[in-house]
C-alpha positions as CSV (number, residue, x, y, z in Angstrom):
1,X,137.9,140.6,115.4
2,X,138.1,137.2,117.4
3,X,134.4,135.8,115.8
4,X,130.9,136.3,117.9
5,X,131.1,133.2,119.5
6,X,134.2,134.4,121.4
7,X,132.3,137.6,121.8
8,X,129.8,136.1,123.6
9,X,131.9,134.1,125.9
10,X,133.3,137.4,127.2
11,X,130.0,138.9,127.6
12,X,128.9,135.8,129.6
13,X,132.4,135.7,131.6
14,X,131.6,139.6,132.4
15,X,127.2,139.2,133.3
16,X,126.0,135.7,132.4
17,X,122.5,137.3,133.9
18,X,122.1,140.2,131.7
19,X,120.1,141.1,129.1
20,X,119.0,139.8,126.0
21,X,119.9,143.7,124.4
22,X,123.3,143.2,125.8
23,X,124.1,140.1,123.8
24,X,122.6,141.3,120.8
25,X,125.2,144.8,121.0
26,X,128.3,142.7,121.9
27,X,127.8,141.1,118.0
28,X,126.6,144.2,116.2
29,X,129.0,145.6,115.4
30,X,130.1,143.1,113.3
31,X,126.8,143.2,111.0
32,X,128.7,146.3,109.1
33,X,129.7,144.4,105.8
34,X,132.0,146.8,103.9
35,X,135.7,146.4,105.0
36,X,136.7,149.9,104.9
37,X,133.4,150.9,107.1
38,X,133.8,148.2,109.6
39,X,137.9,149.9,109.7
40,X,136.4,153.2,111.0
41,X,133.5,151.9,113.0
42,X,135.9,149.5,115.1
43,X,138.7,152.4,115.1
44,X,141.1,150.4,113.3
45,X,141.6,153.8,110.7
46,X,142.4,155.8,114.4
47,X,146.2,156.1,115.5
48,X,144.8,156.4,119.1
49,X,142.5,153.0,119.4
50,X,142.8,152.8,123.1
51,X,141.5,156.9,123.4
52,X,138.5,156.6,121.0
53,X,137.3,153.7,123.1
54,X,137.6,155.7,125.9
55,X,135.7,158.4,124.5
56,X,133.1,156.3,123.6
57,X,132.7,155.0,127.0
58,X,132.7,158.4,128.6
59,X,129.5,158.4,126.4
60,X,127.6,155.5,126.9
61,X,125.2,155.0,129.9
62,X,126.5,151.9,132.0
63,X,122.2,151.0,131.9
64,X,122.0,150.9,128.1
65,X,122.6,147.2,127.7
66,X,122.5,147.5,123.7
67,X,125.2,150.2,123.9
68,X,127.2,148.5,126.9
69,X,127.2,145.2,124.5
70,X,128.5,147.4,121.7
71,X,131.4,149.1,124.0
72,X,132.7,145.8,125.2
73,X,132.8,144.2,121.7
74,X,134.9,146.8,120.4
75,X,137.3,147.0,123.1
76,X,137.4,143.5,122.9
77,X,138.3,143.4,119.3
78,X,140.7,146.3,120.1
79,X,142.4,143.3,122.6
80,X,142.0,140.6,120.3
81,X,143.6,141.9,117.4
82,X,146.5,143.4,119.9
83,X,146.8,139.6,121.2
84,X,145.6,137.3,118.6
85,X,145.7,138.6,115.2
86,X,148.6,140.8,115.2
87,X,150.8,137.8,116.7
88,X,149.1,135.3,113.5
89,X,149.7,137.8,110.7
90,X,153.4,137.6,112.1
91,X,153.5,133.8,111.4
92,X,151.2,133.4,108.6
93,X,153.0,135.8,106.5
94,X,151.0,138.1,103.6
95,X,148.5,135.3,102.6
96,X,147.0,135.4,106.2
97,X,143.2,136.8,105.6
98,X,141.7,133.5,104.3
99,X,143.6,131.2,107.0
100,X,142.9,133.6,110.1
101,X,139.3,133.8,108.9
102,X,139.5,129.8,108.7
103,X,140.9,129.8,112.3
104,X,138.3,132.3,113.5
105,X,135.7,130.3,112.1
106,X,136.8,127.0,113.7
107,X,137.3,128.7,117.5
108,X,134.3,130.1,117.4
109,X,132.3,127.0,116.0
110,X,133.7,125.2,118.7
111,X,133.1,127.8,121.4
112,X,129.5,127.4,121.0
113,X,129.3,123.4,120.7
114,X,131.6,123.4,123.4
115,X,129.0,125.5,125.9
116,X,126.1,124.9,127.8
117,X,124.6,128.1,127.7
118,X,125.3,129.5,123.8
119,X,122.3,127.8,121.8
120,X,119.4,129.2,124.7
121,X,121.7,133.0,124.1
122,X,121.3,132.6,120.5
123,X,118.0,131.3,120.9
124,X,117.4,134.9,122.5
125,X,119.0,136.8,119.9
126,X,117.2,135.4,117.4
127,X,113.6,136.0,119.2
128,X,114.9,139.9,120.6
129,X,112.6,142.1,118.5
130,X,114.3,144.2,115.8
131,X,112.6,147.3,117.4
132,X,114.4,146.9,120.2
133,X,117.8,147.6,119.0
134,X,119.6,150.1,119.5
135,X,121.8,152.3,116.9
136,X,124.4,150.4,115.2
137,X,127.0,152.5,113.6
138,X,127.8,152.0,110.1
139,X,124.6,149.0,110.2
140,X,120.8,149.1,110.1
141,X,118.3,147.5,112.1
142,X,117.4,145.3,109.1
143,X,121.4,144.3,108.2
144,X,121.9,143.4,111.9
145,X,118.7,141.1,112.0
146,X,120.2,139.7,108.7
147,X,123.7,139.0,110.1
148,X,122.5,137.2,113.4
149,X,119.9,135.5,110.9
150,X,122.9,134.0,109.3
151,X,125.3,133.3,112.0
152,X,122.8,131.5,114.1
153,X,122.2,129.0,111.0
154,X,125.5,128.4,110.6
155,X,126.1,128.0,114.1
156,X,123.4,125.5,114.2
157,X,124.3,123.7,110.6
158,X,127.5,122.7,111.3
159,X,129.7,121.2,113.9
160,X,134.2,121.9,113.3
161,X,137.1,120.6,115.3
162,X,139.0,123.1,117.3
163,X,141.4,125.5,115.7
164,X,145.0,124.9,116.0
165,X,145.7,128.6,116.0
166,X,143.3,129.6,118.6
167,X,143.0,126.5,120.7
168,X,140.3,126.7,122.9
169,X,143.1,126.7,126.0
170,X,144.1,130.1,124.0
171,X,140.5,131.5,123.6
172,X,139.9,130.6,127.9
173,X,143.2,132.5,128.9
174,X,141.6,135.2,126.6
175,X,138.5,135.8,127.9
176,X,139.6,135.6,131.3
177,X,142.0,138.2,130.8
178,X,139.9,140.3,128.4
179,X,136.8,139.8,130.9
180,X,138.7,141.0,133.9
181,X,140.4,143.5,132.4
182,X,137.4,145.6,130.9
183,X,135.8,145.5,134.6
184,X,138.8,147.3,135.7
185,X,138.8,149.5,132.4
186,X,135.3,150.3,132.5
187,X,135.4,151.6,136.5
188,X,138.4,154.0,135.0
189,X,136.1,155.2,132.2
190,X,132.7,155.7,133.7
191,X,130.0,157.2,131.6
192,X,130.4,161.0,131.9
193,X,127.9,163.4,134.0
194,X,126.5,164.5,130.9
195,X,125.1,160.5,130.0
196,X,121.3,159.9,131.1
197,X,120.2,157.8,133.6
C-alpha cells in the first residue's frame, strides 16, 4: 500500500473533476485496521491478485463513484506493492515494516504539501457525509469516518522532507504509469451486463 496521499494523486491523475464519493473510496480501504483482514480485503491472501481484481471490476458499476474509488485503490495497491514494496523488502532486508512504513509516511507527507489541490480534496473528504458512503469491506461507516478523521490531522500537523526511498521523481513515474495503465485495464474489464445503471 503506497499511503493515501499517493492514492489520491492517482485518482486526480485519472479524474481531477470527479466526485467527492470517489476520493473518499480510493482511501477506504485502508480504514480496515486488523492486518490479517486488510490481507484478504486487498487480496494479498489470493494466489490470483490480478483475477480477483478483475472480478471485482466485472462487478462494480463504472457510475458508482464510491465503489470506482475503491476498485482503483486496490488495483493500485496491487501495482504498488508489485513495484515499490516488493523491490524495498529486497534491499531492506527482514526488518523492513517499520522503515517502509517510515518511507510511506514521508512520500506521502510530501505529496500533499507538495500539491495545489490536496488540502481543498481533503477538505471534501472531511465535510462528505458519513451516510453517503458506500460499503467498505472489512470497515464500517464509523471506522472509515475515524481513519480520514486521523489522516487529515496529521496531514495538516505536520510538514516531512521527501523520502529517499520513494522520491517524489519515483512516486510521478508511478502515478503516471499506474494512472494510464488502469484506463487501459478498466476498458478491458468493463462492469458486466448484469451491474445497474
Amino acid at each position: 500500500m503506497p499511503g493515501s496521499m499517493i492514492h489520491l494523486l492517482v485518482a486526480h491523475k485519472i479524474d481531477p473533476a470527479r466526485s467527492t464519493l470517489y476520493y473518499v473510496g480510493n482511501i477506504a480501504p485502508d480504514a480496515v485496521t486488523a492486518w490479517k483482514e486488510k490481507d484478504k480485503t486487498h487480496f494479498r491472501d489470493l494466489a490470483d491478485r490480478s483475477g480477483a481484481l478483475a472480478a471485482l471490476a466485472a462487478r462494480t458499476p463504472a457510475g458508482d463513484d464510491f465503489a470506482e474509488g475503491i476498485l482503483l485503490h486496490l488495483y493500485t495497491d496491487w501495482r504498488w506493492d508489485v513495484l515499490a514494496r516488493d523491490e524495498f523488502i529486497k534491499t531492506a532486508g527482514s526488518d523492513w515494516f517499520s522503515q517502509y512504513r517510515y518511507e510511506l509516511s514521508l512520500a506521502s507527507n510530501y505529496a500533499f504539501h507538495g500539491t495545489d489541490w490536496a488540502m481543498e480534496i481533503w477538505d471534501r473528504i472531511c465535510q462528505c457525509e458519513i451516510s453517503e458512503y458506500g460499503e467498505i469491506p472489512g470497515a464500517t461507516a464509523d471506522e472509515l469516518r475515524d481513519f480520514i478523521s486521523r489522516s487529515c490531522s496529521w496531514y495538516m500537523e505536520n510538514k516531512t522532507g521527501a523520502s529517499s526511498s520513494f522520491t517524489p521523481e519515483f512516486v510521478e513515474r508511478f502515478v503516471n504509469e499506474i494512472a494510464d495503465e488502469y484506463i487501459r485495464w478498466r476498458n478491458d474489464n468493463p462492469c458486466i451486463l448484469a451491474c445497474p445503471g
